[in-house]
N, C-alpha and C positions, 0 to 999 in steps of 0.2 A: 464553621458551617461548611458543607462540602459544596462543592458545585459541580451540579449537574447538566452535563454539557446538552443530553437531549432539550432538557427545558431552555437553553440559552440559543442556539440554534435553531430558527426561524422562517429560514429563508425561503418564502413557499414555492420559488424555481426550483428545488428541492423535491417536487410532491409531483410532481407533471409529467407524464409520456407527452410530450411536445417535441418542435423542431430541435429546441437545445439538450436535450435527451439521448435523442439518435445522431446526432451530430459528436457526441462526448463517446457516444458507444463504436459509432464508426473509426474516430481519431483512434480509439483503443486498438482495435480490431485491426487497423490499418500495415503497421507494422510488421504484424505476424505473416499477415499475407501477399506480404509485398518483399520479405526477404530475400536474397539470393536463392537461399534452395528453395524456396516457397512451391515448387511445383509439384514436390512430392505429395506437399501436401492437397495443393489441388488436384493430382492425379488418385488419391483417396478417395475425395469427396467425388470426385466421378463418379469412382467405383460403387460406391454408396450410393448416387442417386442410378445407377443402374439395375442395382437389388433391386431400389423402389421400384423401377419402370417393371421389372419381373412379380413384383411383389402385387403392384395394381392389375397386370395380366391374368396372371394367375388366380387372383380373388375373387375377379369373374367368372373365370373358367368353374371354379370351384362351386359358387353362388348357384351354377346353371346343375353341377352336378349333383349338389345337396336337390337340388329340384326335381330332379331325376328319380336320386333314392324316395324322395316319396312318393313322389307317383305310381313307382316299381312299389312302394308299401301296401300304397292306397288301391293296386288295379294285384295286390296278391301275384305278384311273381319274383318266386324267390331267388331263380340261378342270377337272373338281374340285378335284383335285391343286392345278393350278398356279394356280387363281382363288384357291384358297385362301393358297398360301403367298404371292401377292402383298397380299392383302390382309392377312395376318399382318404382312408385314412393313410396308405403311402403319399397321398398329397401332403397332408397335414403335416407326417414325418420330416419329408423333406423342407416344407416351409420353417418348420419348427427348426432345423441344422443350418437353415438359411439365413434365420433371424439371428441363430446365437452367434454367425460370422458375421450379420450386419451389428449385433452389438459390441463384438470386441474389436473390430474395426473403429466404430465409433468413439470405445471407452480408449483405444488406443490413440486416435487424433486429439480429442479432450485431453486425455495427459500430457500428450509431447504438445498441442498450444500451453497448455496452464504451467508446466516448463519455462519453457520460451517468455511467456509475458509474463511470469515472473521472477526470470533474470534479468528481461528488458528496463522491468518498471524499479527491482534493484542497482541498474546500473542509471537510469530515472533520478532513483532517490539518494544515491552516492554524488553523479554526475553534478558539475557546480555549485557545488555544497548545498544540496537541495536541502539535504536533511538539516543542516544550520538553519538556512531560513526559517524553514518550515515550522523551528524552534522559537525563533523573534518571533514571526507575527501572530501564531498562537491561531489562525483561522485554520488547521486541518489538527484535529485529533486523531492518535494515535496512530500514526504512518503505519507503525511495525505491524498492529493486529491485519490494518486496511489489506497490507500486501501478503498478507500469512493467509487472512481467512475468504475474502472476499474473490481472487484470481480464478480461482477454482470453478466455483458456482458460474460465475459468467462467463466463461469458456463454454460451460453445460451449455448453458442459456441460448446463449450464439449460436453454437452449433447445430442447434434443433431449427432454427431458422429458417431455411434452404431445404432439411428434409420435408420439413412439415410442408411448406408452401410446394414445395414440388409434388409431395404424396397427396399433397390436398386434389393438386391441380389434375395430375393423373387419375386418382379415384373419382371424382367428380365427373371428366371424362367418361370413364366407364360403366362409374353404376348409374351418370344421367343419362347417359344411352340404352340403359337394360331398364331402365323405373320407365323410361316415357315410351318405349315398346309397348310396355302392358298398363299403364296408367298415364295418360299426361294431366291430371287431376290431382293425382298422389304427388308426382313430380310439383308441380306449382304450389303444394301445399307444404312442404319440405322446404321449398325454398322461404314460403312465408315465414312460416317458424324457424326456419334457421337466423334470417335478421331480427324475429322478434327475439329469439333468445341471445343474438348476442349483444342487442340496444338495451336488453336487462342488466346479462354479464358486466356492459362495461358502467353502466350507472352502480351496480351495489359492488364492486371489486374499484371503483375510484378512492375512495377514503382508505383502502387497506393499503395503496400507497404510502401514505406518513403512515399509517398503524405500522408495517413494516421498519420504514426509514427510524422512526423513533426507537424502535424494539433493538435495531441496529447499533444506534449509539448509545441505548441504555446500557445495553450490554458490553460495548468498552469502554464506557464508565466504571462498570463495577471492575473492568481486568485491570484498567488503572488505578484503580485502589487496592486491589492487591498488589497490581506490581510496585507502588508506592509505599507500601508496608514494607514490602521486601528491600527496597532498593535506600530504606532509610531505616532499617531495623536497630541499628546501634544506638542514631538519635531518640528513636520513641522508646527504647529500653532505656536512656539514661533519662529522658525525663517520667518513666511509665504512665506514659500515653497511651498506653491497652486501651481504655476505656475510650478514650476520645477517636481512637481510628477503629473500634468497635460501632458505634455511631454512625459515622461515615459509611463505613460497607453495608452495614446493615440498611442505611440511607439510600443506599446504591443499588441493592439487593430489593428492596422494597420497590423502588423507581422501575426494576427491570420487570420484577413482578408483574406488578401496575401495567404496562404497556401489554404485555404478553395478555394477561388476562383479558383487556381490551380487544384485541385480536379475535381470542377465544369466543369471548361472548360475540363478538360481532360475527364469526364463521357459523354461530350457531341460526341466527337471523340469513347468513347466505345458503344454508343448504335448506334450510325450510323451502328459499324461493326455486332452490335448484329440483328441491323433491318436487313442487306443485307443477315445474315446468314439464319435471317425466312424465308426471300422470297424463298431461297432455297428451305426450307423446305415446304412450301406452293405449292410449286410444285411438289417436289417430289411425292409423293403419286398419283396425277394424271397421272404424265410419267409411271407409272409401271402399277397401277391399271385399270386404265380406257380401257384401250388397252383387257384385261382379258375378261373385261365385256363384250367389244363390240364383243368378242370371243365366248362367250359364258361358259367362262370357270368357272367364280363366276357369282354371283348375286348382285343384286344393295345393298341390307342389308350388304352384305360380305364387299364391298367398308368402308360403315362407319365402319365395325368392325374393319376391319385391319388397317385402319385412325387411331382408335382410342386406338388400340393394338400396332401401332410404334409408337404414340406420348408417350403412357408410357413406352414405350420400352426405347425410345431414351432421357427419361425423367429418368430413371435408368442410363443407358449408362452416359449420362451426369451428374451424380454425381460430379464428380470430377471440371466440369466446372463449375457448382452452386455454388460449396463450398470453391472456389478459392477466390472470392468475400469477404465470411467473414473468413475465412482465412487471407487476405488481413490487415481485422481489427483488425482481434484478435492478431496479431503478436505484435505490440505495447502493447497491455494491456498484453499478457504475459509477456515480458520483462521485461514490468515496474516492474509489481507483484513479479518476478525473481529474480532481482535485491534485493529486501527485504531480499529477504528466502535465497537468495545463501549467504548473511551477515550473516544474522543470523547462519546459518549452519558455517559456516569460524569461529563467535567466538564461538560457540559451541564448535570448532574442535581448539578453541584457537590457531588459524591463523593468521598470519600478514597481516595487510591490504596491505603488498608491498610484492615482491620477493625481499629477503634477508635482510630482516628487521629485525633487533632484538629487543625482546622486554624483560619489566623490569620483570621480574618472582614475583610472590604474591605469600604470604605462611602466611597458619593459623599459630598463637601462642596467649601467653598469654598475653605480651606487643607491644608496636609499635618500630621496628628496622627498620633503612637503613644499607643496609651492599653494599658498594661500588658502590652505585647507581651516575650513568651518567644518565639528563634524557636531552630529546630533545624534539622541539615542533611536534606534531604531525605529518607535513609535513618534519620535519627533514632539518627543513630550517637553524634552530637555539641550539648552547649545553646553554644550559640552568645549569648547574648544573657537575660538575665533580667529582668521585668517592665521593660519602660524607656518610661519617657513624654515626647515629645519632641511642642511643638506651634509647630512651623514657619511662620511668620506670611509673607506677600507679599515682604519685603522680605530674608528671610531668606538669611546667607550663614555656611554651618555644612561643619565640615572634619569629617573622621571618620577617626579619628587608631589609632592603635596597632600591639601586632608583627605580623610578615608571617604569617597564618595563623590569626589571631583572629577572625574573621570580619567585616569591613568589607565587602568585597563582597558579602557573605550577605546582608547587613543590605540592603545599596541593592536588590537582587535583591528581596527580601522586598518594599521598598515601590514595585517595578514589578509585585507581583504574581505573580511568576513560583517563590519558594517559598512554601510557605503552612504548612510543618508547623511548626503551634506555637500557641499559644493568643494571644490579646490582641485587639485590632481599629485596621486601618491606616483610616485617612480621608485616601483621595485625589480631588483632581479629576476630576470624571469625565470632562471636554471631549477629542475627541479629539487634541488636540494640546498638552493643557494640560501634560503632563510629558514630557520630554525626556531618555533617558539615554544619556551616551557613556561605552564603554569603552574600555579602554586600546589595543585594537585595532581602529578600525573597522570597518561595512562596507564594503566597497567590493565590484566585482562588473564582469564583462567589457558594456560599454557606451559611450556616448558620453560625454566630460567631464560635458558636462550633467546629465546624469542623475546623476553623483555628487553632485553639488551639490544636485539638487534632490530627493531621496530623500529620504522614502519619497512623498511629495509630486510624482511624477514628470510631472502635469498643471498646476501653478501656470503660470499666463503669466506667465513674466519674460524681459526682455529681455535680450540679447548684453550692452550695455552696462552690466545692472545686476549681472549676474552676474561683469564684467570687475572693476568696484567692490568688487564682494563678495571675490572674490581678491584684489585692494592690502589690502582690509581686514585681512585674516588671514594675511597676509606670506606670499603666494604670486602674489606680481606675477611670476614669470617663470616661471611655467607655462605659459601659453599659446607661447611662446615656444621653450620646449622640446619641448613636443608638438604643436603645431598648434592647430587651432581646438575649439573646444566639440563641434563633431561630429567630434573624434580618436574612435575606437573602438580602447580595449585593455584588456588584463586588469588594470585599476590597482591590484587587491593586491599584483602583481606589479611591476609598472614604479615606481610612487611607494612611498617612506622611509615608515618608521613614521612622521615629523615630518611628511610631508608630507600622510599619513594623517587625522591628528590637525589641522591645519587644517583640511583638509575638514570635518571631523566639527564646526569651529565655525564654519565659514561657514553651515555647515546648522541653525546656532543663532539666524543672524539671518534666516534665510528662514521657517522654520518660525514663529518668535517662540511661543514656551512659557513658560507662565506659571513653569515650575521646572522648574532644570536640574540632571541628577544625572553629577557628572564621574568615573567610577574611574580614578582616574590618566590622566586623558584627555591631558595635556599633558607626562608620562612623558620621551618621547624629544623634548622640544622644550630650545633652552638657556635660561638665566634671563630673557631681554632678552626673545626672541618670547611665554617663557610670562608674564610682568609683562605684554603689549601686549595677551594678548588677557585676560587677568582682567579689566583694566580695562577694555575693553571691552564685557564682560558687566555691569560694572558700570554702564558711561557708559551702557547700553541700557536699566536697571534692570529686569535680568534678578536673578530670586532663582534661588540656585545652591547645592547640598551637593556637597561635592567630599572624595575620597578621596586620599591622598597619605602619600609620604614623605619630602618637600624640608620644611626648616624653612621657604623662603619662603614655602611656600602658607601659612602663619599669617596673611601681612599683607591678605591679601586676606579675609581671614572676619571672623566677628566673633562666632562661638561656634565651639566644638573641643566634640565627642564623644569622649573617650577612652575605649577597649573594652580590660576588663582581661580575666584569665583567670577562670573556672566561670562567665564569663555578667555579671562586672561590669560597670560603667559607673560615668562621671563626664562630668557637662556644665559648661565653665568658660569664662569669656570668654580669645576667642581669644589675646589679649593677653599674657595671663598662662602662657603655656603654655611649657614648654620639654622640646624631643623627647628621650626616652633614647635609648641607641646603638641598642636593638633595633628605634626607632619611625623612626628616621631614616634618610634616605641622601642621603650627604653629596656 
């Protein structure tokens, strides 16, 4: 049965324009605006709220002259007349070339931030192996869509900000000074309807919050089911699992449906309220207005002015009910974004992922120690390990032995740093190349040959020919020959053998040279002969090595064995002396 993360995810701080909302949206925001160069882009937004101060000016100016041209209509004089509406409409021209440089100004700042905070929040999600965490504790779905799709929009969002509230404050300004010249009746009545329409706005636009947030992660729900077909395509073809991950998307598909439709039907129910509020408004201005004229007290021109002096009036006023809407949206794509950066900042601040969690302390030296390390899994479901003290000298060649699920992986995990829940203190090298660890499965990744070999290291100069060397070395002399040259470009998790894999991953032992290398079953799918060429190897190099396994031969190659018993035992005994049970071996 699939799980569907919208339905598991609850949390109704989730749902809220509250303190902790703007507070997650400012932390965001913060950064970009507080960079080194950050003035350029404050000297932008100047520029921009300068338009507007022209833009509020001039709408007056214009208000008075549409007033004008009717009057010149209504009193029949036409050289007025038409000098007027020509120059109305050079008005217009030019506002209209005014607008399209405040737009591309604007769409130009919204890109170079969505830019910016979305290298930020990827050097965030790199930055102390956020992106590891993030993987244990399982509370943030899908990092990668969060920072792909979500950056963007809330850049818009922010942005509009400061215009709005400025243009509000300006407009208001001016068309409250031109309304209450000729009505302060009309003016008070504008203002009543502007709070009553936006004390509605924010009552029927509250729930579209979660309809939103939900619609959000239904929808990388359903991406992670495709991406999980793709990224496990071999397995579900060998067992033809068609069927069953047909289901699931379809489950998925159906879930995203579901929320969206919701949305829908409920948008239908908000413009109803939005229509009845216009009709309101479509009348108003005749109840006040019209009464004036037949008084004698304005003029027929004055009518459209002041029409068209409370629609921006009430068009200011209404701020806040405009902006409730995407407000609405952006609450989700904050959070998600949030969620990243408040991690990141937590291991910055070398934070536990729980309240009252201990974790195992990491300290620079010049060899690798355990000094009374208890480690547990992640979730602290399971003791993996009880006080164990292991101090690993240069020359050191140590197997770490026992049954399949006891935690041997845990333990090498632990002294990469990557779990930490547990008490004790690891003392590792701190040099950035000083430790080395390969897992049973490579990385590899779509690129040129080269570049697998010279990972993570992808700027070392080495030569064609030494790199050619480095393959006979590791019994891949007929690679090149199968693929072509070092600049072959393919997807080699794909094309090359687990085995073939797993050389790579030692030829990258003698490029990088690491003072200690930690193997999990690195040499797994290799047969006896290739895996005996390259131990020795590591040896001829005098490379110090802890290696994980369950071939009785890796014994001859070490020269202490860790055996991990069950509730967290241990026993350290020369290699020598060891001999595998069934449960420790494979034969």
């Amino acid at each position: 049965m699939a799980i569907l993360l919208s339905e598991l995810q609850n949390d109704p701080r989730k749902y809220r324009i509250d303190g902790l909302f703007f507070r997650r949206v400012y932390q965001l925001c913060l950064p970009y605006w507080t960079r080194a160069d950050a003035w350029k882009s404050w000297l932008t937004v100047a520029g921009m709220l300068a338009m507007m101060s022209a833009f509020s000016v001039s709408g007056a100016y214009i208000s008075q002259v549409g007033a004008d041209v009717t009057n010149a209509l209504v009193d029949k004089k036409p050289e007025l007349y038409w000098g007027l509406i020509i120059w109305l409409t050079l008005l217009g021209l030019m506002r209209f070339a005014a607008g399209l440089l405040q737009q591309f100004v604007g769409a130009y700042l919204d890109q170079h931030w969505w830019k910016w905070l979305t290298g930020y929040l990827m050097d965030n999600y790199l930055g102390k192996r956020t992106y590891y965490e993030i993987t244990l504790d399982e509370k943030i779905d899908n990092p990668d869509q969060r920072i792909q799709e979500e950056v963007g929009p809330l850049c818009s969002t922010a942005a509009m900000v400061p215009y709005q509230f400025f243009g509000s404050i300006l407009d208001m300004s001016v068309q409250g000074f031109i309304l209450m010249s000729i009505s302060p009746v009309m003016f008070i009545s504008v203002l009543i309807f502007a709070v009553f329409q936006t004390v509605v706005t924010l009552y029927i636009y509250k729930p579209t919050i979660k309809q939103n947030f939900d619609i959000t992660v239904a929808e990388a729900d359903l991406r992670y089911g495709l991406t999980h077909v793709r990224d496990n395509a071999e397995n579900i073809a060998f067992y033809q699992g068609e069927a069953v991950e047909r289901q699931h998307l379809l489950l998925r598909l159906r879930n995203a449906i579901t929320k969206q439709m919701r949305l829908a039907i409920y948008s239908l129910y908000m413009g109803m309220i939005g229509e009845g509020t216009s009709l309101i408004w479509t009348a108003l201005p005749l109840v006040i207005l019209v009464p004036l004229y037949f008084a004698g007290d304005i003029d027929y021109g004055t009518i459209g002015q002041a029409t068209l002096s409370a629609g921006m009036l009430l068009s200011s006023l209404s701020l806040l009910m405009n902006f409730i809407p995407l407000l609405s949206q952006a609450v989700p794509r904050a959070i998600r974004l949030a969620e990243i950066h408040e991690k990141f900042i937590a291991l910055q601040h070398n934070s536990p992922s729980g309240e009252g969690e201990k974790r195992i302390d990491l300290q620079a030296g010049d060899t690798i120690r355990l000094e009374h390390v208890s480690l547990q899994t992640p979730g602290g479901e399971q003791a993996l390990v009880r006080d164990l003290n292991l101090d690993l000298k240069i020359d050191a060649r140590l197997v770490i032995i026992g049954r399949t699920g006891i935690g041997k992986s845990s333990l090498l995990r632990a002294m990469a740093g990557l779990w930490r829940r547990g008490e004790g203190r690891i003392v590792l090298p701190d040099g950035e190349r000083d430790c080395l660890f390969l897992p049973q499965r490579p990385y590899t990744f779509k690129s040129d040959l080269r570049s697998q070999l010279l990972y993570p290291n992808l700027d070392a100069q080495v030569s064609d020919q030494e790199l050619q060397a480095l393959l006979n070395k590791v019994a891949l002399d007929s690679l090149l020959e199968k693929h072509g040259s070092l600049d072959t470009v393919k997807d080699w998790a794909r094309v090359l053998s687990l085995g073939e894999q797993q050389r790579i991953a030692f030829a990258r032992i003698l490029l990088l040279r690491p003072r200690y290398v930690f193997l999990d079953e690195a040499s797994s799918a290799l047969d006896p002969s290739t895996e005996a060429k390259l131990y020795q190897m590591l040896e001829d190099e005098g490379f110090s090595y802890i290696s994980i396994g369950h071939r009785p031969s890796l014994l001859r190659y070490h020269t202490e064995a860790l055996r991990l018993l069950d509730e967290g035992k241990w026993q350290l005994l020369p290699a020598t002396s060891v001999q595998l049970t069934a449960n420790e071996a494979q034969l």
